[in-house]
Predicted model as a PDB file, atoms N, CA, C, CB and O in Angstrom, pLDDT in the B-factor column:
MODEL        1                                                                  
ATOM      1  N   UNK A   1     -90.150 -11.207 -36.904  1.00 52.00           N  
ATOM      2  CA  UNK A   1     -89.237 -10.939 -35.813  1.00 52.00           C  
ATOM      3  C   UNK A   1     -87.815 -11.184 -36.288  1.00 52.00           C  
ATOM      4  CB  UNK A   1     -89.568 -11.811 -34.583  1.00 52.00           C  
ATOM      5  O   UNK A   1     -87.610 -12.196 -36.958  1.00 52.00           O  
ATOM      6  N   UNK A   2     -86.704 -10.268 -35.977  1.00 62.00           N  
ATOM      7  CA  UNK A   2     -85.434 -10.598 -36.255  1.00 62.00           C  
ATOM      8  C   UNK A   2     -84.571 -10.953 -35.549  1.00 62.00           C  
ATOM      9  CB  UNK A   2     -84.986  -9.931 -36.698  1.00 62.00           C  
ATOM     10  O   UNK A   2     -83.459 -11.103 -36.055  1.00 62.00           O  
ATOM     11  N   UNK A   3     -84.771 -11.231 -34.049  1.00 78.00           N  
ATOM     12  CA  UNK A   3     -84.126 -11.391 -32.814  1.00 78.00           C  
ATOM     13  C   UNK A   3     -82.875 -10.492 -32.727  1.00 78.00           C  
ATOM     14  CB  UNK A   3     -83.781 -12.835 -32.614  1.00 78.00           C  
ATOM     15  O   UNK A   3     -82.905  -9.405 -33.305  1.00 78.00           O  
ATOM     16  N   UNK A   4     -82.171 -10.736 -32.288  1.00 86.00           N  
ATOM     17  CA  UNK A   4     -80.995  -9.847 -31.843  1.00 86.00           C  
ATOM     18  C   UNK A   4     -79.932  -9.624 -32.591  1.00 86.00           C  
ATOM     19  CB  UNK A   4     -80.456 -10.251 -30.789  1.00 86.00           C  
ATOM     20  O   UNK A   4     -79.218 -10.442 -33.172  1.00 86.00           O  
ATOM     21  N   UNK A   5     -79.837  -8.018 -32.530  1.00 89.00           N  
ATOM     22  CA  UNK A   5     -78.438  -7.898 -33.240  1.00 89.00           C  
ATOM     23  C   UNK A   5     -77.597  -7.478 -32.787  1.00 89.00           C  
ATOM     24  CB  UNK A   5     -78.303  -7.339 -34.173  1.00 89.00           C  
ATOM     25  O   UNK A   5     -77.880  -6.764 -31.825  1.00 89.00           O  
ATOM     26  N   UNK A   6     -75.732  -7.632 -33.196  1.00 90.00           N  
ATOM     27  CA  UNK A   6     -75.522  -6.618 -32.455  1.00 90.00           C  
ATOM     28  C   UNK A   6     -74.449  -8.132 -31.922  1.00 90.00           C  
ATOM     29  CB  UNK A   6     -76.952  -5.621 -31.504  1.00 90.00           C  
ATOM     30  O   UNK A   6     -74.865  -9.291 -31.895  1.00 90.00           O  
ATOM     31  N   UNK A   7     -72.737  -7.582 -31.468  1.00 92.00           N  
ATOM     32  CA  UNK A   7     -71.487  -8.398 -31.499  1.00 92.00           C  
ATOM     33  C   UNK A   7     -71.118  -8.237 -30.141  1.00 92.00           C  
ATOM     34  CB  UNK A   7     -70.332  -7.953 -32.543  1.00 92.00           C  
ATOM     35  O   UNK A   7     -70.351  -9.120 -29.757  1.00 92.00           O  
ATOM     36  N   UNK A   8     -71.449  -7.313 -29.220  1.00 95.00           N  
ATOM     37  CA  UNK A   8     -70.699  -6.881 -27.696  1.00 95.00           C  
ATOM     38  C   UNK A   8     -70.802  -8.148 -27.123  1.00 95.00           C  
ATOM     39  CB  UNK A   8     -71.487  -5.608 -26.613  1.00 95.00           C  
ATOM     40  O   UNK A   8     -71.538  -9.125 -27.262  1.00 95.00           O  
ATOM     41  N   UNK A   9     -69.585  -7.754 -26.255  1.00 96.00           N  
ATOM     42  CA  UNK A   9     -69.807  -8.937 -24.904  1.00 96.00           C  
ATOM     43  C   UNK A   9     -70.964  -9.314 -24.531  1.00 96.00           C  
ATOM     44  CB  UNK A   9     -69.348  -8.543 -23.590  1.00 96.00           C  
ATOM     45  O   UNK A   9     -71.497 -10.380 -24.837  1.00 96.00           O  
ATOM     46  N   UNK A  10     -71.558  -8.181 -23.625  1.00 93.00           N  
ATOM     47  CA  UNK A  10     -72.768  -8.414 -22.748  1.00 93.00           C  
ATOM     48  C   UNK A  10     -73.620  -9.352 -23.655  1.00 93.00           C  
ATOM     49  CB  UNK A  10     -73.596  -6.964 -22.305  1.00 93.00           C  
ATOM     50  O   UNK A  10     -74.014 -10.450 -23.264  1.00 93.00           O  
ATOM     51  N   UNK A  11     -73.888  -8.828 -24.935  1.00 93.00           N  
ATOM     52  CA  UNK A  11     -75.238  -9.438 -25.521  1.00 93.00           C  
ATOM     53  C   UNK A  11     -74.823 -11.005 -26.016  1.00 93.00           C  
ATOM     54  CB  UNK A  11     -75.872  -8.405 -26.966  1.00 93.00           C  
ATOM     55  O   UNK A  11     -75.632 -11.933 -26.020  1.00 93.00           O  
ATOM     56  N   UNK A  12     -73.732 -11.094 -26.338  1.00 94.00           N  
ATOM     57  CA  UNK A  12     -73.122 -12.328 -26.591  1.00 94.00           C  
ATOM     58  C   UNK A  12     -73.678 -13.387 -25.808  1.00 94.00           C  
ATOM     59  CB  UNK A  12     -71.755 -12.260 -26.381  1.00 94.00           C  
ATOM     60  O   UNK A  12     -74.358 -14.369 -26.106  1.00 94.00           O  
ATOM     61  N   UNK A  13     -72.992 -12.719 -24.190  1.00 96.00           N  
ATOM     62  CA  UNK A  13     -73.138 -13.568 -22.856  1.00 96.00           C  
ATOM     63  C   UNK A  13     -74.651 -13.826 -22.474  1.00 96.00           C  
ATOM     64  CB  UNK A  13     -72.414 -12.767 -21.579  1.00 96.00           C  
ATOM     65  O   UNK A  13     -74.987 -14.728 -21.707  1.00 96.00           O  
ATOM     66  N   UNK A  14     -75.557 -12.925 -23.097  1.00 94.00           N  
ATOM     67  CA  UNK A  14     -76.952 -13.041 -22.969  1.00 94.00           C  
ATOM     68  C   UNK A  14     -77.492 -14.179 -23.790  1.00 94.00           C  
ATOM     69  CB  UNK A  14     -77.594 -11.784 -23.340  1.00 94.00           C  
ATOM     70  O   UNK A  14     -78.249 -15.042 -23.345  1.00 94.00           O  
ATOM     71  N   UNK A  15     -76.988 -14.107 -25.181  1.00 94.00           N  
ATOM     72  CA  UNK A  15     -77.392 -15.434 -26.250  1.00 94.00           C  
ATOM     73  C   UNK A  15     -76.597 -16.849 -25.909  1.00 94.00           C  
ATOM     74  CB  UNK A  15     -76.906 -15.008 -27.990  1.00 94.00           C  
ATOM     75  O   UNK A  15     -76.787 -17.894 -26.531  1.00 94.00           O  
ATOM     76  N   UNK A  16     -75.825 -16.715 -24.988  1.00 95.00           N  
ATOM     77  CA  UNK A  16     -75.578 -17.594 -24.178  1.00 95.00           C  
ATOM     78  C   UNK A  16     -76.517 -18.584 -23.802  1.00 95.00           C  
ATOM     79  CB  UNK A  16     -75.206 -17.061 -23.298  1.00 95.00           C  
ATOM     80  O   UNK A  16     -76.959 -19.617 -24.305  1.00 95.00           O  
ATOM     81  N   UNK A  17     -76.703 -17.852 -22.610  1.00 95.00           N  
ATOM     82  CA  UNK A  17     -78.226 -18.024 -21.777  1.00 95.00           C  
ATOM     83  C   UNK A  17     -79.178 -18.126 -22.199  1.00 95.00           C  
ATOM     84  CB  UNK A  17     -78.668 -17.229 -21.070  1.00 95.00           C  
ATOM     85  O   UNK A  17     -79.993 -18.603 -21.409  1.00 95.00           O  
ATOM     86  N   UNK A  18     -79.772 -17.762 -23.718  1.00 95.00           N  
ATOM     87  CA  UNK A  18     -80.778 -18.093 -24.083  1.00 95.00           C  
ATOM     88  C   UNK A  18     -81.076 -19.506 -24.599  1.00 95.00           C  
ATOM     89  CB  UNK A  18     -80.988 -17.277 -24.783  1.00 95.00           C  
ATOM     90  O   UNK A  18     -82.072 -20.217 -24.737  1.00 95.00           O  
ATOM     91  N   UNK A  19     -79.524 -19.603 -24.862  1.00 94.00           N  
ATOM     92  CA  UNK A  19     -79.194 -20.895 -25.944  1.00 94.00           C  
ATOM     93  C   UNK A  19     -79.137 -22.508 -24.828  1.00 94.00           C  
ATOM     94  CB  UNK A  19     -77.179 -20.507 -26.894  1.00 94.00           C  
ATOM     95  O   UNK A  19     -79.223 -23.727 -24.970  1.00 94.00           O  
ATOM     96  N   UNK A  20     -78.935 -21.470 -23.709  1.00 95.00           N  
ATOM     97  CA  UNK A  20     -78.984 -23.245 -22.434  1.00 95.00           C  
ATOM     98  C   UNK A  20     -80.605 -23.044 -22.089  1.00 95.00           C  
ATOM     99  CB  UNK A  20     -77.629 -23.166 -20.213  1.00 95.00           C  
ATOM    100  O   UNK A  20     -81.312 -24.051 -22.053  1.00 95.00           O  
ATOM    101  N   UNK A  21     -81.201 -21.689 -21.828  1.00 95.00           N  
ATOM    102  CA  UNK A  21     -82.677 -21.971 -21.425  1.00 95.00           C  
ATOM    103  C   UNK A  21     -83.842 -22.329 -22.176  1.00 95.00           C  
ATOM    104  CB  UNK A  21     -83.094 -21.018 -20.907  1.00 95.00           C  
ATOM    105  O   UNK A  21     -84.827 -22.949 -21.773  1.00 95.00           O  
ATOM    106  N   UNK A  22     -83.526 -21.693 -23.738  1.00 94.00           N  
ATOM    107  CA  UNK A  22     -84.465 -21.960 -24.748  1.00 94.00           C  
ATOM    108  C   UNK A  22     -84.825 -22.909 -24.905  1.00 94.00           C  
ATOM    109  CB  UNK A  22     -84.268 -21.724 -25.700  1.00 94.00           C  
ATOM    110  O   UNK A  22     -85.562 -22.699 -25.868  1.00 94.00           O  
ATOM    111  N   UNK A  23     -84.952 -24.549 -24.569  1.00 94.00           N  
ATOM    112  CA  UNK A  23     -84.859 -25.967 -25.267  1.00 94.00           C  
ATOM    113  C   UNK A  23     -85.270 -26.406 -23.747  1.00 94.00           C  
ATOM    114  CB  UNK A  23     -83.148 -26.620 -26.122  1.00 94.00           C  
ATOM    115  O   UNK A  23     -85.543 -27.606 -23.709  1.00 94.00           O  
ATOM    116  N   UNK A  24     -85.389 -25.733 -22.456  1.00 94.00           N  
ATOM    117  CA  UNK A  24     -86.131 -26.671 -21.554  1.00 94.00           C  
ATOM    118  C   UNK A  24     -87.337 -25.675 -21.436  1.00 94.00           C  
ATOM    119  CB  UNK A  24     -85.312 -27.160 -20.016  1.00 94.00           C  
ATOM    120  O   UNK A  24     -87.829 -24.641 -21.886  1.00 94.00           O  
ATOM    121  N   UNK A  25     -87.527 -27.047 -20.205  1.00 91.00           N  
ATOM    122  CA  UNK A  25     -89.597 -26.504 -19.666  1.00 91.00           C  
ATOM    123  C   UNK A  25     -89.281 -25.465 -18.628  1.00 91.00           C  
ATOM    124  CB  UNK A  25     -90.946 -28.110 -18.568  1.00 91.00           C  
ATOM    125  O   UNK A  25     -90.324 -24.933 -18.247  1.00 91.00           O  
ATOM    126  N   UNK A  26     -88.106 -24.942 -17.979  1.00 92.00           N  
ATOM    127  CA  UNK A  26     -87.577 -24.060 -16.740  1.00 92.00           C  
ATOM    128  C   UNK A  26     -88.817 -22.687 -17.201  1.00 92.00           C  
ATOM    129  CB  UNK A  26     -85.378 -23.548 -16.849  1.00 92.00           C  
ATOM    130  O   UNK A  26     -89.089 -22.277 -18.329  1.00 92.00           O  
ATOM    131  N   UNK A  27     -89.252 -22.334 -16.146  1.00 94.00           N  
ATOM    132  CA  UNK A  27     -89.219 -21.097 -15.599  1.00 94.00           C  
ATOM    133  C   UNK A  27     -88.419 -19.999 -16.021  1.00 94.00           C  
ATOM    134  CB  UNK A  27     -88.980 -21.251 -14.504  1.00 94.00           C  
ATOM    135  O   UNK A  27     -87.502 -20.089 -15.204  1.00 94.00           O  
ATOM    136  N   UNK A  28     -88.124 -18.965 -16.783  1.00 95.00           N  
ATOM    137  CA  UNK A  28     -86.960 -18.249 -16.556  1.00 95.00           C  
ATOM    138  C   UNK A  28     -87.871 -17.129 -15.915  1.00 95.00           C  
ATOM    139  CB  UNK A  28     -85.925 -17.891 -17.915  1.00 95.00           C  
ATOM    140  O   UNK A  28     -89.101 -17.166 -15.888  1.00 95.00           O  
ATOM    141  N   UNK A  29     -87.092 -16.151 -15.415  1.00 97.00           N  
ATOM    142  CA  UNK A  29     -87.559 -14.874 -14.586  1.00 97.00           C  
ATOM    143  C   UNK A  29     -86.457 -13.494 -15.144  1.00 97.00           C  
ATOM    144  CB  UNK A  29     -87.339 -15.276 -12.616  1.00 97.00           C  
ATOM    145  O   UNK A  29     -85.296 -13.263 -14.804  1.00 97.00           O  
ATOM    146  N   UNK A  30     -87.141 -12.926 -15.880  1.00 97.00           N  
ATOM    147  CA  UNK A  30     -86.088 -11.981 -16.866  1.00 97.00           C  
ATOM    148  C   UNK A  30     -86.802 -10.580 -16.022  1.00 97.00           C  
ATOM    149  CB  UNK A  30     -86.372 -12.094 -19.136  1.00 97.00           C  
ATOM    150  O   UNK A  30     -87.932 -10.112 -15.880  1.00 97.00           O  
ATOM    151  N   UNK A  31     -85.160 -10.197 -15.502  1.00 97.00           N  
ATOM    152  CA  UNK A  31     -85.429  -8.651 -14.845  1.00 97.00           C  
ATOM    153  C   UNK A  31     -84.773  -7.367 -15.414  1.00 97.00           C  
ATOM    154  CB  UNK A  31     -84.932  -8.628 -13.370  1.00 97.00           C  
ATOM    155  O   UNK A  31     -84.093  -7.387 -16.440  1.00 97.00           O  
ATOM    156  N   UNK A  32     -85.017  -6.251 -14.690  1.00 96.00           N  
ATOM    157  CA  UNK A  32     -84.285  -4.892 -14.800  1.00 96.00           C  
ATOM    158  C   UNK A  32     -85.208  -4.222 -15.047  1.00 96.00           C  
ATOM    159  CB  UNK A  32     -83.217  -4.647 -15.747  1.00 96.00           C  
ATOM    160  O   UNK A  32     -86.410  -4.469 -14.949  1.00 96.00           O  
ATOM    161  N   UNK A  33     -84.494  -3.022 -15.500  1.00 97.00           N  
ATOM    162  CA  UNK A  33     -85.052  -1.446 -15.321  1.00 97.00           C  
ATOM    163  C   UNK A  33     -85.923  -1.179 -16.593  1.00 97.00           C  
ATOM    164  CB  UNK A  33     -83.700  -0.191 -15.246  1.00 97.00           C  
ATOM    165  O   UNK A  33     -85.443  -1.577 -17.655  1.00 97.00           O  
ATOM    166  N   UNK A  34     -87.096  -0.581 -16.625  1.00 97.00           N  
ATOM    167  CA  UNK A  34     -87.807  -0.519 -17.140  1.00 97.00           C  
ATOM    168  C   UNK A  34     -87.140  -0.015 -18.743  1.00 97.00           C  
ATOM    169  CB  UNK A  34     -88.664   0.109 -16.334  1.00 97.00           C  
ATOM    170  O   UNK A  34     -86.081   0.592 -18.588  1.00 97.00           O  
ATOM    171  N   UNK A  35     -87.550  -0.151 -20.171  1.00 94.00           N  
ATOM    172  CA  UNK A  35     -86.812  -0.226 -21.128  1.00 94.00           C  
ATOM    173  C   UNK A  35     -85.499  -0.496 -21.528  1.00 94.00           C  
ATOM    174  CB  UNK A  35     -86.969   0.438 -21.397  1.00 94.00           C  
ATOM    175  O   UNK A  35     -84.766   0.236 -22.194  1.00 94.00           O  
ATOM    176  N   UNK A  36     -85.218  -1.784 -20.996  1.00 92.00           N  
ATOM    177  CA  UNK A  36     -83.755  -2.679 -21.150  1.00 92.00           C  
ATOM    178  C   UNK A  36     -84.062  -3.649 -22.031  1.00 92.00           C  
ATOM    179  CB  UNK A  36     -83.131  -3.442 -19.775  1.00 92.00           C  
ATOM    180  O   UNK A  36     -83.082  -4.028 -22.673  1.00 92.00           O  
ATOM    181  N   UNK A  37     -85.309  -4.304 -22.347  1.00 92.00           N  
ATOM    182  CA  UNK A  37     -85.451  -5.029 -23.520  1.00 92.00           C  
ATOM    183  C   UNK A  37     -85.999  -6.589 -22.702  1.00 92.00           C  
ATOM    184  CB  UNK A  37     -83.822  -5.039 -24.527  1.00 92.00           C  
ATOM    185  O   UNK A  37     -85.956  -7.713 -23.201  1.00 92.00           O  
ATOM    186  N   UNK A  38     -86.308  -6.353 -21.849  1.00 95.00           N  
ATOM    187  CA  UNK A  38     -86.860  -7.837 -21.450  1.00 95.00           C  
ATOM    188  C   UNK A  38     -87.791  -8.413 -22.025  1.00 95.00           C  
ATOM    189  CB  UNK A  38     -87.301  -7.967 -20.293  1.00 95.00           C  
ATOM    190  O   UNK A  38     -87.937  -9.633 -21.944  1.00 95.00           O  
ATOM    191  N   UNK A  39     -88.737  -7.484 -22.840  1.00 95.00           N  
ATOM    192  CA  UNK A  39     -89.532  -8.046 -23.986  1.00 95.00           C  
ATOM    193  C   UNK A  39     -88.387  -8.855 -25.167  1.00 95.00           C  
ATOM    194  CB  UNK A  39     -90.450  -6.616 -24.748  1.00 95.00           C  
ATOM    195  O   UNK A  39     -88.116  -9.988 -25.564  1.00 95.00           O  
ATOM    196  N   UNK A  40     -88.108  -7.910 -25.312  1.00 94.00           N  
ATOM    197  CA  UNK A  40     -87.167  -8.945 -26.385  1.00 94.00           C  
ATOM    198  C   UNK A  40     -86.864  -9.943 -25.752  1.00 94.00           C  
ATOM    199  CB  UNK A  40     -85.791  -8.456 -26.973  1.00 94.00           C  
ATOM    200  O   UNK A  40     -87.677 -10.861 -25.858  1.00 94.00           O  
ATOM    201  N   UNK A  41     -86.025 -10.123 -25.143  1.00 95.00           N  
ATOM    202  CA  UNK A  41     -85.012 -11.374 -24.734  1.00 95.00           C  
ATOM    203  C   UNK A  41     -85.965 -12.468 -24.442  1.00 95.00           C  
ATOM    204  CB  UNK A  41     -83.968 -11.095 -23.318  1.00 95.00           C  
ATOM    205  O   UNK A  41     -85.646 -13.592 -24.831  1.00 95.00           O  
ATOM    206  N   UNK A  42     -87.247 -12.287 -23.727  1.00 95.00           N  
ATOM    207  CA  UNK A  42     -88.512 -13.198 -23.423  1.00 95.00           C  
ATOM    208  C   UNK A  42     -89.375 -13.834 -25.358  1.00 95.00           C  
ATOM    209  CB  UNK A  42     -89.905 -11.794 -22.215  1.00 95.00           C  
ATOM    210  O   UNK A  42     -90.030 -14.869 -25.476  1.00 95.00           O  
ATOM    211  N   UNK A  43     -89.075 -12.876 -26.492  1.00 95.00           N  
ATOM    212  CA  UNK A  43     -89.451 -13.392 -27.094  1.00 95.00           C  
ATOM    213  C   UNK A  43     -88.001 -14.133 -27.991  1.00 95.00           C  
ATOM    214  CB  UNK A  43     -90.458 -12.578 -27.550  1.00 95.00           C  
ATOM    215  O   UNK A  43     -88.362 -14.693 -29.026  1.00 95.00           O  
ATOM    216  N   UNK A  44     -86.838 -14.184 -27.788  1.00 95.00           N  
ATOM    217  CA  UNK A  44     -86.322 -14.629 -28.301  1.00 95.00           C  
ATOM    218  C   UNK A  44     -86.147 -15.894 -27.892  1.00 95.00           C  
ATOM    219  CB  UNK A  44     -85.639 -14.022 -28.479  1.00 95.00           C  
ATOM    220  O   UNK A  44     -86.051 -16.839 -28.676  1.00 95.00           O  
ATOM    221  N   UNK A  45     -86.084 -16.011 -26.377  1.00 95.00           N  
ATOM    222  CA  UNK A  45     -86.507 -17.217 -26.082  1.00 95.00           C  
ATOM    223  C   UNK A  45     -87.534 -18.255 -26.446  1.00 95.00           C  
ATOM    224  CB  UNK A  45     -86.627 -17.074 -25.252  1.00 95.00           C  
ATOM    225  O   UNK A  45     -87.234 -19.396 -26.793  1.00 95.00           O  
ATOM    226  N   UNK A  46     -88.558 -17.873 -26.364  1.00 93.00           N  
ATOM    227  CA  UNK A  46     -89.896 -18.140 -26.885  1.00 93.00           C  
ATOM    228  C   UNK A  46     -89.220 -18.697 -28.655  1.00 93.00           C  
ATOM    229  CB  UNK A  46     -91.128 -16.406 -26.764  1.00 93.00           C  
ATOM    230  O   UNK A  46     -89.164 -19.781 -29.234  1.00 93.00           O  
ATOM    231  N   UNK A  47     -88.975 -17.857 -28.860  1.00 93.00           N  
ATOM    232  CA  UNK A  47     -88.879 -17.929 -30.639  1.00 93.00           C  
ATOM    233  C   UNK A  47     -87.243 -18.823 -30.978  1.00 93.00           C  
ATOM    234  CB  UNK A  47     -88.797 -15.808 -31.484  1.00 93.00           C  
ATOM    235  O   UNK A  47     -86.611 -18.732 -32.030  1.00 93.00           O  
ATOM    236  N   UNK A  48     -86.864 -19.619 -29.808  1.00 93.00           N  
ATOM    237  CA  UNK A  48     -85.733 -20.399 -30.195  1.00 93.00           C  
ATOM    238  C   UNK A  48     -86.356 -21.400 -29.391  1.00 93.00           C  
ATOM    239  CB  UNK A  48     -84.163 -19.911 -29.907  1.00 93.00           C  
ATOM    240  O   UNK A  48     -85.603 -22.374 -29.390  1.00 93.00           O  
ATOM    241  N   UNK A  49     -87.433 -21.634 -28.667  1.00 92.00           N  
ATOM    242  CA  UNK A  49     -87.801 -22.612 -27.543  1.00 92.00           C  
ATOM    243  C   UNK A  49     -88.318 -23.997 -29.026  1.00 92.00           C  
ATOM    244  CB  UNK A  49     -89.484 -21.761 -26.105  1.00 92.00           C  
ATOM    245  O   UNK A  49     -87.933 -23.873 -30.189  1.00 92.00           O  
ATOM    246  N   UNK A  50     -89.064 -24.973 -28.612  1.00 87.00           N  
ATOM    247  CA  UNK A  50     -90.179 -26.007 -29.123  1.00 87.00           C  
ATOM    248  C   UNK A  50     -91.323 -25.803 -29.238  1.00 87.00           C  
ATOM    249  CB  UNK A  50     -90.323 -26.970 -28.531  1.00 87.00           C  
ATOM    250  O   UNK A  50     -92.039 -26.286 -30.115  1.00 87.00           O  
ATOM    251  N   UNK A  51     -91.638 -25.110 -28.428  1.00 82.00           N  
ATOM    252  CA  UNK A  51     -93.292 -24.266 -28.599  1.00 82.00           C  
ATOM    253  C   UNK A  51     -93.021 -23.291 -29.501  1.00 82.00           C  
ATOM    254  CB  UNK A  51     -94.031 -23.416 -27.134  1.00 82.00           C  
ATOM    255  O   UNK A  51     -94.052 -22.793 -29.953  1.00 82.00           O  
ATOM    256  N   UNK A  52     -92.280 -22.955 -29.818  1.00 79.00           N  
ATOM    257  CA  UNK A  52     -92.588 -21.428 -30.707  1.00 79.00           C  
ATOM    258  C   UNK A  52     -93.425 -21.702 -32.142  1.00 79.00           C  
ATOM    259  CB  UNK A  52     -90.890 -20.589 -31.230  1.00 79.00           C  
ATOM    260  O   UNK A  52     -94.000 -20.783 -32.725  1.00 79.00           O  
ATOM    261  N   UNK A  53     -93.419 -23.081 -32.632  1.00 80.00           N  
ATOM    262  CA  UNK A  53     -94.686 -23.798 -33.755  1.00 80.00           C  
ATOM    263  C   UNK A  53     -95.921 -23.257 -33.375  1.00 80.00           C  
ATOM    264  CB  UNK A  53     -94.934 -25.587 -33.683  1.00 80.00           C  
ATOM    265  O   UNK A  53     -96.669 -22.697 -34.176  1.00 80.00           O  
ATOM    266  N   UNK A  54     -96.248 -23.453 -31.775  1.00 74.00           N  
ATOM    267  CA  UNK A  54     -97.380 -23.313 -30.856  1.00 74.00           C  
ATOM    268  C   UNK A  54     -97.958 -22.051 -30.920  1.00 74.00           C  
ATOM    269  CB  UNK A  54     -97.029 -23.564 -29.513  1.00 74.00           C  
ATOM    270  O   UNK A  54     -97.292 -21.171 -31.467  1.00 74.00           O  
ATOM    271  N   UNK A  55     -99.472 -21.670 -30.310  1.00 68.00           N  
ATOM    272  CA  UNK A  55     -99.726 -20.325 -29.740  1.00 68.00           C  
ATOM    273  C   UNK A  55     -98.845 -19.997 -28.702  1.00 68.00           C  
ATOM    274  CB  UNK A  55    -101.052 -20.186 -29.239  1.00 68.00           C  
ATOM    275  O   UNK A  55     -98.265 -20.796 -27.968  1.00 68.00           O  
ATOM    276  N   UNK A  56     -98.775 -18.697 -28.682  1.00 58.00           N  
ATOM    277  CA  UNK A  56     -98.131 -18.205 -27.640  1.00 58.00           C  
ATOM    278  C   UNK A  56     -99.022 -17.852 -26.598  1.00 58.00           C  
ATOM    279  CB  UNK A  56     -97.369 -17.184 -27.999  1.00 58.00           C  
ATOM    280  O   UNK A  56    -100.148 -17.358 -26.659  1.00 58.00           O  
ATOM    281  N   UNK A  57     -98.192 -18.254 -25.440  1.00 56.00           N  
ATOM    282  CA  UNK A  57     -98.928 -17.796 -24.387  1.00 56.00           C  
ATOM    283  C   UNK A  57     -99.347 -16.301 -23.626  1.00 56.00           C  
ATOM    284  CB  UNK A  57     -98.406 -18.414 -23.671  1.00 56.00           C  
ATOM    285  O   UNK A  57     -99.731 -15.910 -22.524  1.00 56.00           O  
ATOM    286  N   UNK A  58     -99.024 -15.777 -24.897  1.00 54.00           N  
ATOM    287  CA  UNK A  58     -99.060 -13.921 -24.321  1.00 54.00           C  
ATOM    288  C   UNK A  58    -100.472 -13.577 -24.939  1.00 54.00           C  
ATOM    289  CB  UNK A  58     -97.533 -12.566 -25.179  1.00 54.00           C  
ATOM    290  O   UNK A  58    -100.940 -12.445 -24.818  1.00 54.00           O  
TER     291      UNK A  58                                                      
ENDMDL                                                                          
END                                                                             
């Protein structure tokens, strides 16, 4: 996996958010329109979280 590439605002402001949610036990709830990448962003999380050593839960 190579996680995200790529310098724009938006995605910036997204690795943001990954970077405050990745490291707790929270819930996140990742939405939108069908092929926007919520797979990704759910495994980048995953893959910056403490479990990511772990099985995954998918």
């Amino acid at each position: 996996m190579t996680g995200l590439i790529g310098a724009s605002y938006s995605l910036k402001k997204i690795s943001d958010i990954i970077a405050l949610a990745a490291p707790t036990d929270a819930t996140v709830l990742i939405t939108g329109e069908s092929g926007v990448g919520k797979e990704v962003i759910a495994d980048e999380i995953y893959r910056k979280s403490d479990r990511s050593d772990g099985p995954s839960s998918r």
